[in-house]
MDTraj code that builds the backbone (N, CA, C; nanometers):
import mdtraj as md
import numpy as np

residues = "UNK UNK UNK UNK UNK UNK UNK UNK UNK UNK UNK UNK UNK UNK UNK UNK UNK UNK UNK UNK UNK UNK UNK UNK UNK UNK UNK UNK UNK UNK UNK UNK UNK UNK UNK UNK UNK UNK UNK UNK UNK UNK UNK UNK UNK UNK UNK UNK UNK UNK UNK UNK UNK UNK UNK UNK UNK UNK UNK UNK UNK UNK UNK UNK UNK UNK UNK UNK UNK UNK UNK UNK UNK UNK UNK UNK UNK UNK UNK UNK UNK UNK UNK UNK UNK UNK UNK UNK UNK UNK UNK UNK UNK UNK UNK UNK".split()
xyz = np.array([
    [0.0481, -1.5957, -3.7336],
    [0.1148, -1.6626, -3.6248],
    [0.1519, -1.5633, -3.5158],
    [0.2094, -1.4235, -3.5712],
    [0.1811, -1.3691, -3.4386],
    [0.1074, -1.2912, -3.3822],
    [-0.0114, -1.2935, -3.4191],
    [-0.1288, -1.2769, -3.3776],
    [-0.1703, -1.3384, -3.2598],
    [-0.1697, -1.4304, -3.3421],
    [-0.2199, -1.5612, -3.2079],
    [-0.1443, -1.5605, -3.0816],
    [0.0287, -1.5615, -3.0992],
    [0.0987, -1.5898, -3.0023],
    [0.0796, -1.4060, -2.9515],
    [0.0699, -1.3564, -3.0073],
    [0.0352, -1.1464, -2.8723],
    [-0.0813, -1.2025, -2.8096],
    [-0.2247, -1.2383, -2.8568],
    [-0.3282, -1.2753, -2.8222],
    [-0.3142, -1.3228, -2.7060],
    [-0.2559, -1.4736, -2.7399],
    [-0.2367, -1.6119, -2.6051],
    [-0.1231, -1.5081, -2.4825],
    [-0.0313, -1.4379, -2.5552],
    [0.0438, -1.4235, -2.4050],
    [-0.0680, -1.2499, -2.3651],
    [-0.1383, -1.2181, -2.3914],
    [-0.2071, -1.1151, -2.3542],
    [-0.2888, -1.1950, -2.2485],
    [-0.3925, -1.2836, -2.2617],
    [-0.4527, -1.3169, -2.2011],
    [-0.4212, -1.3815, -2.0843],
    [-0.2815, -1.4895, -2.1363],
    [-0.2214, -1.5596, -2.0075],
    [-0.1960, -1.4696, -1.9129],
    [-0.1540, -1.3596, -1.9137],
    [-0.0906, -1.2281, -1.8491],
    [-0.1510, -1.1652, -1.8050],
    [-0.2781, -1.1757, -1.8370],
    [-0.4279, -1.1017, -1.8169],
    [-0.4079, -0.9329, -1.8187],
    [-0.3085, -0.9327, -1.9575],
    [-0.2962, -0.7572, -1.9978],
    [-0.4435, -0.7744, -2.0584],
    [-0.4044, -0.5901, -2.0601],
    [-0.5284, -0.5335, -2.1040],
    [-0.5116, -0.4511, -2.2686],
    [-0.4477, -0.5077, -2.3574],
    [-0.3429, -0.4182, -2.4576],
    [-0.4101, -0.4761, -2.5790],
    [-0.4163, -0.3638, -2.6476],
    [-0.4540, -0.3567, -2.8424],
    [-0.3127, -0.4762, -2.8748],
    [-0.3848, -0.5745, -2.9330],
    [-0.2841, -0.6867, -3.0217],
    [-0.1802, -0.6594, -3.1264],
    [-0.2344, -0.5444, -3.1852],
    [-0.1996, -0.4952, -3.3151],
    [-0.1276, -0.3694, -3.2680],
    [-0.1505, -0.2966, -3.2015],
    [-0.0727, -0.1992, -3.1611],
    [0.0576, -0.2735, -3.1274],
    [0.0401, -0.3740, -2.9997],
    [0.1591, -0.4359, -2.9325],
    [0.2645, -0.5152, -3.0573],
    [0.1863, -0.5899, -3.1683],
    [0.2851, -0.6297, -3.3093],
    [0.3376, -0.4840, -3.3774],
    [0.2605, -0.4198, -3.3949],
    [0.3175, -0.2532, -3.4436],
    [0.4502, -0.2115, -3.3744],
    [0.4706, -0.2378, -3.2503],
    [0.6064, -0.1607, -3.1820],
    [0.6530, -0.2505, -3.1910],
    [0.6429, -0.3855, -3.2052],
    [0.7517, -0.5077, -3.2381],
    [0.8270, -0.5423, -3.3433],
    [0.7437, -0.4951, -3.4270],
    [0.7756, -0.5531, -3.5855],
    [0.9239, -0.4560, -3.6448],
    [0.9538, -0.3780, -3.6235],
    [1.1053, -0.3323, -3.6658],
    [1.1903, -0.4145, -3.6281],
    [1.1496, -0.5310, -3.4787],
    [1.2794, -0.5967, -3.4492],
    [1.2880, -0.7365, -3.5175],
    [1.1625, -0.7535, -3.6097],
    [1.1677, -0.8433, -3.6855],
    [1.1516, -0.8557, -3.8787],
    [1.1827, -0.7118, -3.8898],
    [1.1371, -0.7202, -4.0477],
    [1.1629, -0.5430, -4.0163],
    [1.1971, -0.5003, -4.1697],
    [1.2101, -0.3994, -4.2243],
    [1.0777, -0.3308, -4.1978],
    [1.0356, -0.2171, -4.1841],
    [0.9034, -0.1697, -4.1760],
    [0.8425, -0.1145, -4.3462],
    [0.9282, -0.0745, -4.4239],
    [0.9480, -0.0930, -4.5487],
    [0.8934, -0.1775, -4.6371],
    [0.8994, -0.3438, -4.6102],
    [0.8591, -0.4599, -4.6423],
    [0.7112, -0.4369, -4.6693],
    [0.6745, -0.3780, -4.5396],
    [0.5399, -0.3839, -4.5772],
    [0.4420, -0.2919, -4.6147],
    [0.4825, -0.1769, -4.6706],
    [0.4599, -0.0681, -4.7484],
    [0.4433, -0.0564, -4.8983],
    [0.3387, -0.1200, -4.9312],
    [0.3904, -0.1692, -5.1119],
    [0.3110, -0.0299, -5.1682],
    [0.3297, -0.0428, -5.3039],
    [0.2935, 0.0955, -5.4548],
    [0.1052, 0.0626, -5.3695],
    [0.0124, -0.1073, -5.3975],
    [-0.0605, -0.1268, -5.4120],
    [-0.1397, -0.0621, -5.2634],
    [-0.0179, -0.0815, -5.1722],
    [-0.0966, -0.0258, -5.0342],
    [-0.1501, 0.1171, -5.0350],
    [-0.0444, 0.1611, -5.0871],
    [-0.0174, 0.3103, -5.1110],
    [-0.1372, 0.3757, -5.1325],
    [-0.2101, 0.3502, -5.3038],
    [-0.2937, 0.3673, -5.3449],
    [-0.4179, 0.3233, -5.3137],
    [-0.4315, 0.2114, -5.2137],
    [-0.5303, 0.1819, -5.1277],
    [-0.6158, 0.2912, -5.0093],
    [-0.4709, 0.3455, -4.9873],
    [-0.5229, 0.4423, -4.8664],
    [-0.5549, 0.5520, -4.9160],
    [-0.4569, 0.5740, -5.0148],
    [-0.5083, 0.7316, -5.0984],
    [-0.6451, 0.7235, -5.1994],
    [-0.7241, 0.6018, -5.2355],
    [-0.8121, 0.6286, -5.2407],
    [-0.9111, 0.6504, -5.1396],
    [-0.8526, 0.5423, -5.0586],
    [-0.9765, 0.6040, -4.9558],
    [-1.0009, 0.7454, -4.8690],
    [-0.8498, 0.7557, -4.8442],
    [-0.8376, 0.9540, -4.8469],
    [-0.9703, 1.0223, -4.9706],
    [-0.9234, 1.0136, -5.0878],
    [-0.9754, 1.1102, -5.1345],
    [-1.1191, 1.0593, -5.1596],
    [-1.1975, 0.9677, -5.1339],
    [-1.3242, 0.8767, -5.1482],
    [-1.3887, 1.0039, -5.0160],
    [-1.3142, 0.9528, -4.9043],
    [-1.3622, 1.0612, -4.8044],
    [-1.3836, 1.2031, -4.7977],
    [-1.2846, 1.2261, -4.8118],
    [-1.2557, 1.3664, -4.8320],
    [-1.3871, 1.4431, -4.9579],
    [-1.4191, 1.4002, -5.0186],
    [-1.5088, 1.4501, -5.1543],
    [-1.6192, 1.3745, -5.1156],
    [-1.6899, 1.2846, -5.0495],
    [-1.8053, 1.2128, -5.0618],
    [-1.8158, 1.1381, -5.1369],
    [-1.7378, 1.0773, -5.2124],
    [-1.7679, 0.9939, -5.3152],
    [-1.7357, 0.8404, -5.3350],
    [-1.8382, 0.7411, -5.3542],
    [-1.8070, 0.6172, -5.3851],
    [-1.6662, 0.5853, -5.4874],
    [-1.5995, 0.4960, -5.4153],
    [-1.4963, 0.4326, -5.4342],
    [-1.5184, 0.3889, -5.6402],
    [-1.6250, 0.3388, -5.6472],
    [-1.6803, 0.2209, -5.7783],
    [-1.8495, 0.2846, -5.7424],
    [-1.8728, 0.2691, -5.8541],
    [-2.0354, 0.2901, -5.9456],
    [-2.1226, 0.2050, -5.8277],
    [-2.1831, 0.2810, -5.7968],
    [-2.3446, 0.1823, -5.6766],
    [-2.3256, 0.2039, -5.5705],
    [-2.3898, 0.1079, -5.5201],
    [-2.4468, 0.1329, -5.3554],
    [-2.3225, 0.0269, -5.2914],
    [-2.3614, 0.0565, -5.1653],
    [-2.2532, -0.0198, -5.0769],
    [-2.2794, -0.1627, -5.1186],
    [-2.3862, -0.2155, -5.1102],
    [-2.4054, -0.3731, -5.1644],
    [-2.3040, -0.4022, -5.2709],
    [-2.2593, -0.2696, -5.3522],
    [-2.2198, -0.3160, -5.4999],
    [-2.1195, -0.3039, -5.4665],
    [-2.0336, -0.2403, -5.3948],
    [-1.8620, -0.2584, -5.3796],
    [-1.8148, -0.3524, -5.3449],
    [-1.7093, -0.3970, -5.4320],
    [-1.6311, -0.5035, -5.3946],
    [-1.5914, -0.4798, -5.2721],
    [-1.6493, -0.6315, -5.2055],
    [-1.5756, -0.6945, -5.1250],
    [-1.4378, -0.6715, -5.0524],
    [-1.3515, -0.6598, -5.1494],
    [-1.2248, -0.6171, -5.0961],
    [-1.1948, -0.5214, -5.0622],
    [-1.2858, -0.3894, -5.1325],
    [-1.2663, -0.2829, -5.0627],
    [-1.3291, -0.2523, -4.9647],
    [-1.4529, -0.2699, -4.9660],
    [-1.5098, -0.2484, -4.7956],
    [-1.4296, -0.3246, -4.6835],
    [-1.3086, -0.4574, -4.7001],
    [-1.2430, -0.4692, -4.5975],
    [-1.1356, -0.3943, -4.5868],
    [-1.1017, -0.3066, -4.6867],
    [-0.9689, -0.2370, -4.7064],
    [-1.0467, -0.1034, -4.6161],
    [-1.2001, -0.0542, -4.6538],
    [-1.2042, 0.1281, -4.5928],
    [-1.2183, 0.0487, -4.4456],
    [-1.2483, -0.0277, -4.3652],
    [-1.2933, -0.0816, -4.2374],
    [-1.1183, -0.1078, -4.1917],
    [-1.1000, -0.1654, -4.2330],
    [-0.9196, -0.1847, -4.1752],
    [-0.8638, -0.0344, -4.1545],
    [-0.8848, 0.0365, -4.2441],
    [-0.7714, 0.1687, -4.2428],
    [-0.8530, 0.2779, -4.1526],
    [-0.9920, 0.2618, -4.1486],
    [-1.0792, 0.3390, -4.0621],
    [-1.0446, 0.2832, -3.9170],
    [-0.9966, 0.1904, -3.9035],
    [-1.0285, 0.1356, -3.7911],
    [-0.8358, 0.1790, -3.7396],
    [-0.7571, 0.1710, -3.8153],
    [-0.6343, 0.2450, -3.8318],
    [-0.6627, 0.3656, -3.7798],
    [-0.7003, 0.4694, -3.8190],
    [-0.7175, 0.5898, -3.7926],
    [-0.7580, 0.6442, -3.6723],
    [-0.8430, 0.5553, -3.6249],
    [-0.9560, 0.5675, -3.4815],
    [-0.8455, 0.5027, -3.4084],
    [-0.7435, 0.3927, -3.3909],
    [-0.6410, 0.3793, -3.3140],
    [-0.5724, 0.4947, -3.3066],
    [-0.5164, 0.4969, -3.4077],
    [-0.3782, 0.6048, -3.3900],
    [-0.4590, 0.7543, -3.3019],
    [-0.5678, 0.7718, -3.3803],
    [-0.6475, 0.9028, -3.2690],
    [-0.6928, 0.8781, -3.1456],
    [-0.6731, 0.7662, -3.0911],
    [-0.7587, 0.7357, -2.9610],
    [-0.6078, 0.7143, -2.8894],
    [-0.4758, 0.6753, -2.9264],
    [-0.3764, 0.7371, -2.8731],
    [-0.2992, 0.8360, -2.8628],
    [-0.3364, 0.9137, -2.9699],
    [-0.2833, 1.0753, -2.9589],
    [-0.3690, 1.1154, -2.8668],
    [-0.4855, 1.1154, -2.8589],
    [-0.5700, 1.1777, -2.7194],
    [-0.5455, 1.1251, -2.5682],
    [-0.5204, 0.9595, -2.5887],
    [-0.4190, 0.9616, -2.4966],
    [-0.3132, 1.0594, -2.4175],
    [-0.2348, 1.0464, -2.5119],
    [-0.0601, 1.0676, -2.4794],
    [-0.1147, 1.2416, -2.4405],
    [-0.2016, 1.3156, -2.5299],
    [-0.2014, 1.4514, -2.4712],
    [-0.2862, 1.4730, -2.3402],
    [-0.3867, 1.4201, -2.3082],
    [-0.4121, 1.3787, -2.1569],
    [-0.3010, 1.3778, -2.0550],
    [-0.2379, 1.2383, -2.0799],
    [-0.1182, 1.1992, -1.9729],
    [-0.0017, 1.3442, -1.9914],
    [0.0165, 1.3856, -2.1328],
    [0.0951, 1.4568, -2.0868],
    [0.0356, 1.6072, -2.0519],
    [-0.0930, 1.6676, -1.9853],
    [-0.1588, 1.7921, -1.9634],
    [-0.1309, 1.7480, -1.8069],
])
top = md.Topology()
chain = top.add_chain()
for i, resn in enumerate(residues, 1):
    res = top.add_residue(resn, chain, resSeq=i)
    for name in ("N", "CA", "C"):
        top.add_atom(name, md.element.get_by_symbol(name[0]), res)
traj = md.Trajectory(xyz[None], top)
């Protein structure tokens, strides 16, 4: 739900702004940031840390063979990463 509603007032507004970034600086004024930090997340990312880091498949096979859930889990957190770095290169630009 608020997806949709950053989306709809992005467009009405005709900003030009990451959806998810703009819920990211919002969400402390609506929920603990805590909340959404679970054991299961945790270990989500730290495998995929160390999957990367070493070359190595997540589970036994080829990409065809990985579950499902994890190829949306390394694409979400990859896609995490490439945000947060495409605004640190930002912010050190604006601020040089």
């Amino acid at each position: 739900m608020i997806i949709k509603e950053e989306k709809t007032r992005s467009k009405s507004q005709s900003l030009d702004v990451d959806s998810y970034y703009s819920i990211s600086k919002q969400l402390p004024f609506f929920a603990c940031p805590s909340f959404f930090y679970t054991k299961d997340s945790s270990l989500v990312v730290s495998k995929y840390f160390y999957c990367k880091e070493f070359g190595i498949p997540p589970h036994p096979g080829t990409f065809s063979e990985q579950p499902n859930k994890w190829i949306e889990h390394s694409f979400f957190i990859g896609n995490c990463i490439n945000k947060v770095e495409t605004m640190q290169l930002q912010k050190a630009k604006g601020s040089k």
